[in-house]
C-alpha positions in Angstrom: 21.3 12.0 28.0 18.0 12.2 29.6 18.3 9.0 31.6 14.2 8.9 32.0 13.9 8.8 28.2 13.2 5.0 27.7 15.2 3.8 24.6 13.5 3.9 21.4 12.0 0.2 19.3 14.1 0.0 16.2 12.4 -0.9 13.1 12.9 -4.6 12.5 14.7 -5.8 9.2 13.1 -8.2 7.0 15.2 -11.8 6.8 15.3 -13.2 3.9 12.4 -16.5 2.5 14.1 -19.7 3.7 13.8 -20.9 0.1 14.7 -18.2 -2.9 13.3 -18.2 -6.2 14.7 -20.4 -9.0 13.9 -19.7 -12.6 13.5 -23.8 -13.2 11.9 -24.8 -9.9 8.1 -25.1 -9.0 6.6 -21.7 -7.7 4.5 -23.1 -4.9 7.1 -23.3 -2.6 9.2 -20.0 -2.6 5.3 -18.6 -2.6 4.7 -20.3 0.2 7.8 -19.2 2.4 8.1 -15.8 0.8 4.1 -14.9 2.5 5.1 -16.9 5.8 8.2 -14.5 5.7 6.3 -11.7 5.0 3.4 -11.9 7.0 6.0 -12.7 10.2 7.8 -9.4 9.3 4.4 -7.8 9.4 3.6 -9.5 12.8 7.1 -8.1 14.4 6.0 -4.0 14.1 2.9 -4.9 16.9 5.2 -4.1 19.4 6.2 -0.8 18.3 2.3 -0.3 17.0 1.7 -0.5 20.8 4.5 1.3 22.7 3.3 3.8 19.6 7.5 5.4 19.3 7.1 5.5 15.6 4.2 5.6 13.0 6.3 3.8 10.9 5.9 0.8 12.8 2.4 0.6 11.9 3.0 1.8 7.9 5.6 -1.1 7.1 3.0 -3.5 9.5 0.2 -2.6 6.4 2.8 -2.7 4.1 3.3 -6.3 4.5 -0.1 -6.8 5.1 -1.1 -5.2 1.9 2.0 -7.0 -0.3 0.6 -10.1 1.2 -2.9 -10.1 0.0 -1.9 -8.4 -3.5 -0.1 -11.3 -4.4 -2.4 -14.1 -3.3 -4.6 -12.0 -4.9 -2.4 -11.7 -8.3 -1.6 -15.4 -7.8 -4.9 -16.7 -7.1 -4.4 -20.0 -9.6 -1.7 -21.2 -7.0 -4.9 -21.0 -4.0 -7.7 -23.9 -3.8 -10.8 -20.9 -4.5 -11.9 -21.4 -0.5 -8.1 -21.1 0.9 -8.2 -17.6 -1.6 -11.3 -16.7 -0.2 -10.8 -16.9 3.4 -6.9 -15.1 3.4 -8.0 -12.4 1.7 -11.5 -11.8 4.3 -8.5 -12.5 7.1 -6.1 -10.2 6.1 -8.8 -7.2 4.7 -9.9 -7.8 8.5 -6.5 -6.7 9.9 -6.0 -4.0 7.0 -9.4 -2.5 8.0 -8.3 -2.4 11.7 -6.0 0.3 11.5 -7.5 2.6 8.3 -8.6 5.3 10.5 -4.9 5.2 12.6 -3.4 5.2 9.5 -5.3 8.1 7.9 -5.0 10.0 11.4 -1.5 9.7 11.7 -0.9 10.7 7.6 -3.0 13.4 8.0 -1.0 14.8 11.6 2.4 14.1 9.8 1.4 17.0 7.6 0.7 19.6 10.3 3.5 22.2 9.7 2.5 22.0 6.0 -0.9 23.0 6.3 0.0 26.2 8.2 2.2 26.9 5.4 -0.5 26.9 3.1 -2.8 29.0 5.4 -3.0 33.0 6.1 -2.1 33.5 9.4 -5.6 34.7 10.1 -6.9 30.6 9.8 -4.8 29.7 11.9 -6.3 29.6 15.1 -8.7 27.6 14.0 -6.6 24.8 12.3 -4.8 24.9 15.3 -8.3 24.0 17.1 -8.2 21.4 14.5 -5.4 19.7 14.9 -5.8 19.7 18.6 -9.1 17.7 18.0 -7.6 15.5 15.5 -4.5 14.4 17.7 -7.4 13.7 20.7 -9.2 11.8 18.4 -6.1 9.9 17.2 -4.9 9.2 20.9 -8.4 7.1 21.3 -8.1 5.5 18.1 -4.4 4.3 18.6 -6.2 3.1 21.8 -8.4 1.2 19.9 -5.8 -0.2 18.1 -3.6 -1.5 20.7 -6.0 -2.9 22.7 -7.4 -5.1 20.0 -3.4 -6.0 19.2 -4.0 -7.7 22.6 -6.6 -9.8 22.2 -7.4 -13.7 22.0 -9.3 -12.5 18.8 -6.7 -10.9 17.0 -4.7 -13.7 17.8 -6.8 -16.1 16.3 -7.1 -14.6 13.3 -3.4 -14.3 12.7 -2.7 -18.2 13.7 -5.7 -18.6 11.1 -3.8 -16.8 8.2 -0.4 -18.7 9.5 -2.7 -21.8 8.8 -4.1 -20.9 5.5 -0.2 -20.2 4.0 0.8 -23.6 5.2 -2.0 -25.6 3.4 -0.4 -23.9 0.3 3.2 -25.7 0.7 0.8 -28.9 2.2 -1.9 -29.3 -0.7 -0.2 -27.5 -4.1 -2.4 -27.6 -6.9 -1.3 -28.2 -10.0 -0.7 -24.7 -11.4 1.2 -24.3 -8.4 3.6 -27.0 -10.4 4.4 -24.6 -12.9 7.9 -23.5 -13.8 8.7 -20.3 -12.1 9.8 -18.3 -14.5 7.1 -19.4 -17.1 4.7 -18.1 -14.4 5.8 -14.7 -13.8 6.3 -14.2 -17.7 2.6 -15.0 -18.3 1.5 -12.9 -15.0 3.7 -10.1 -15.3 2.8 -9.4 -18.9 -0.9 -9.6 -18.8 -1.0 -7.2 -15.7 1.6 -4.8 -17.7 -0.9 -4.8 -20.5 -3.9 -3.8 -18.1 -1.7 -0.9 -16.8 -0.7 0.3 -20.6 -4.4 0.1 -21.8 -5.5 1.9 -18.9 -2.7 4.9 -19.2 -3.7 5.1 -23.3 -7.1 5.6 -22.1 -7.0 8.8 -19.4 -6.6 12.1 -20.5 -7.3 15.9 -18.6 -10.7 15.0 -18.7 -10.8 11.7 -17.2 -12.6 11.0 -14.0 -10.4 10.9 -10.6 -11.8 7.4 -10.4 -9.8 6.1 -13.6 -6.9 7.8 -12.6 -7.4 5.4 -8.8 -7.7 2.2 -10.8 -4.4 3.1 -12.4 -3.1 3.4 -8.8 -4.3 0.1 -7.8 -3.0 -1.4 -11.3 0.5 -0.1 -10.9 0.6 -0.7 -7.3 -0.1 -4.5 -8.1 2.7 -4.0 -11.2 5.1 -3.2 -8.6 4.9 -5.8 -6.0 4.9 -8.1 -8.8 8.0 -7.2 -10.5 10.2 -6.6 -7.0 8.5 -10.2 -6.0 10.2 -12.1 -9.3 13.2 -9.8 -9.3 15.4 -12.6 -8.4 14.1 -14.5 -12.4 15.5 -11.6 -14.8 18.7 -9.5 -15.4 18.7 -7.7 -12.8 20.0 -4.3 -14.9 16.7 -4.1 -16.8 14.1 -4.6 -14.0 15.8 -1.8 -12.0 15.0 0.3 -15.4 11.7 -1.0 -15.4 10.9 -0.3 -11.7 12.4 3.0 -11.6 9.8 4.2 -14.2 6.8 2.5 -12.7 8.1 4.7 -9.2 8.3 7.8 -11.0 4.8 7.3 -12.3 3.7 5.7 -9.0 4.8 9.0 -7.0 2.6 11.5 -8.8 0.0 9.2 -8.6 0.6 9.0 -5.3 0.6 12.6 -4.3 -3.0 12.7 -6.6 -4.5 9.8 -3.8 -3.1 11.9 -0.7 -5.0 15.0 -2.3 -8.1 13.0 -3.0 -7.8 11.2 0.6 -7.4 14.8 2.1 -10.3 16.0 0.7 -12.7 12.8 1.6 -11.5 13.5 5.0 -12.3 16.8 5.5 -15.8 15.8 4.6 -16.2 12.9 6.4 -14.8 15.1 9.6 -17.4 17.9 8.9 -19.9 15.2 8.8 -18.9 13.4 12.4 -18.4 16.0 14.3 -20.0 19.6 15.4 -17.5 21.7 14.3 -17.2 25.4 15.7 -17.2 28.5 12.7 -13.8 29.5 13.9 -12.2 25.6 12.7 -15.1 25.1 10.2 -13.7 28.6 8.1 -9.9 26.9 8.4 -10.9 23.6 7.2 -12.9 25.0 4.1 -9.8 27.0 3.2 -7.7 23.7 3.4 -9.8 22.3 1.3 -10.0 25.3 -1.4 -6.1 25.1 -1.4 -6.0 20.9 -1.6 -8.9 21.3 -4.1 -6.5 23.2 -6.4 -3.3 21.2 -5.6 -5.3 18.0 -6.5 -6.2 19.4 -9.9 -2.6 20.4 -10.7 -1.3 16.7 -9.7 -4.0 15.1 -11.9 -2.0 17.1 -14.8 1.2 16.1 -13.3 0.2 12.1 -13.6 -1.6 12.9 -17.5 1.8 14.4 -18.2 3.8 11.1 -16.9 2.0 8.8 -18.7 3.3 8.9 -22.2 6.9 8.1 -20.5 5.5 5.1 -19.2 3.7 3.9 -22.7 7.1 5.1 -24.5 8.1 2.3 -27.2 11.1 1.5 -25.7 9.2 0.9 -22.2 7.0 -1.3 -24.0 9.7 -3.5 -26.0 11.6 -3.5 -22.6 8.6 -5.3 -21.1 7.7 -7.2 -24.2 11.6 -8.8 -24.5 11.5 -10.0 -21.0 7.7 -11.2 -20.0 5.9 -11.4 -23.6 6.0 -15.5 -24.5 4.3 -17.2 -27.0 4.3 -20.6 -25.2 
């Protein structure tokens, strides 16, 4: 054992909301203490962010982040319209804060595979590259931890702490709503929004479409994990493991499209030399063409996702005529 080798942060593990969800109680309060759980769990990766020992520290710190404002977002009818308002500006602030880390580190993580995809003779250049992406990365990470640091950031956290409570301290009245009666109605409407968009794509569809599905099954997802604890437990496992399997192509279609954004948007900042200018444009030749094959991929996966029985398994447990 290398006795200079300081010892590693471990990831931390996510405890469980003080109060559960009930199928027969109010939903304002296991709201309330599932986002003060969540944005806590989110607030215990900053040390790890800083000592920088694992980029994972800063992916599960959006992660909550991002789970956060979806479903105060999703849930807006339990929010007074200026409490809304103001936690999604807060939290957007702190998502917006590490984008470019994010993107830098993603984008680094997937060295070795770009030189796969490369003849040898590019790669010098990438190489050049990479060297100036991890430089650039080192600042940014910078960046990042020093604003961690700050009275500011501090502020604004202790300011989205604040905003939670008022929702356990002044519940409006949809907030009074049976819990299970509310996830039916908002489950079901936003499973409807992703089936109508799936009907409509096809091969020729704009990438944009195929983004808003992205977002719509993204928001699916955290929605039907979040009221898990409301249905037979069998079935939603069913229903989640299809939404994944559509989720993941999807997924590999956004890291194409991010890719190639970013190779523009890097050609645009910076001078580039010939000799890493040829590399990049045969990166993005070869992500170009890899993006068009995923967007197949996802047209493919759709009609699995609008198969009858997905529908009727969705329809049986959310669909109610009350």
């Amino acid at each position: 054992m290398n006795v200079n080798k300081r010892d590693k942060l471990k990831l931390p593990k996510k405890k469980k909301p003080d109060v559960p969800l009930k199928a027969s109680e109010e939903i304002y309060l296991p709201t309330y203490h599932f986002l003060l759980n969540e944005f806590h769990h989110a607030r215990l990766h900053e040390k790890g962010i800083i000592r920088d020992d694992d980029i994972e520290f800063l992916h599960q710190y959006r992660v909550s982040l991002r789970r956060c404002r979806v479903l105060i977002s999703l849930m807006k009818t339990l929010f007074l319209p200026r409490q809304k308002k103001m936690l999604n500006l807060a939290l957007k602030t702190l998502m917006q804060k590490t984008n470019q880390l994010r993107d830098l580190d993603v984008f680094l993580e997937q060295m070795d595979d770009y030189f796969s995809k490369l003849d040898h003779r590019h790669h010098q250049g990438l190489s050049c590259f990479f060297d100036a992406l991890q430089h650039e990365r080192e600042a940014t990470h910078k960046a990042v931890k020093k604003w961690l640091k700050t009275d500011n950031y501090e502020q604004q956290c202790q300011q989205v702490k604040g905003l939670i409570k008022e929702l356990e301290a002044t519940p409006v009245n949809k907030g009074r709503q049976k819990s299970k009666a509310f996830a039916q109605g908002i489950i079901w409407k936003r499973f409807q929004r992703t089936v109508t968009i799936c009907s409509s794509l096809d091969s020729n569809s704009p990438d944009e479409q195929i983004h808003q599905l992205r977002i719509c099954c993204k928001k699916l997802r955290y929605l039907l994990e979040y009221f898990t604890p409301l249905f037979p437990t069998k079935t939603t496992k069913v229903q989640i493991r299809h939404l994944k399997q559509l989720q993941d192509e999807l997924g590999d279609f956004n890291d194409s499209s991010t890719q190639l954004i970013f190779f523009e948007s890097y050609l645009e900042r910076h001078e580039v030399p010939s000799l890493n200018r040829r590399a990049i444009a045969e990166l993005k030749k070869v992500t170009r063409q890899n993006h068009l094959a995923s967007k197949e991929r996802v047209i493919q996966k759709l009609s699995s996702f609008i198969s009858q029985d997905n529908v009727a398994s969705f329809k049986a447990l959310y669909h109610c005529e009350c």
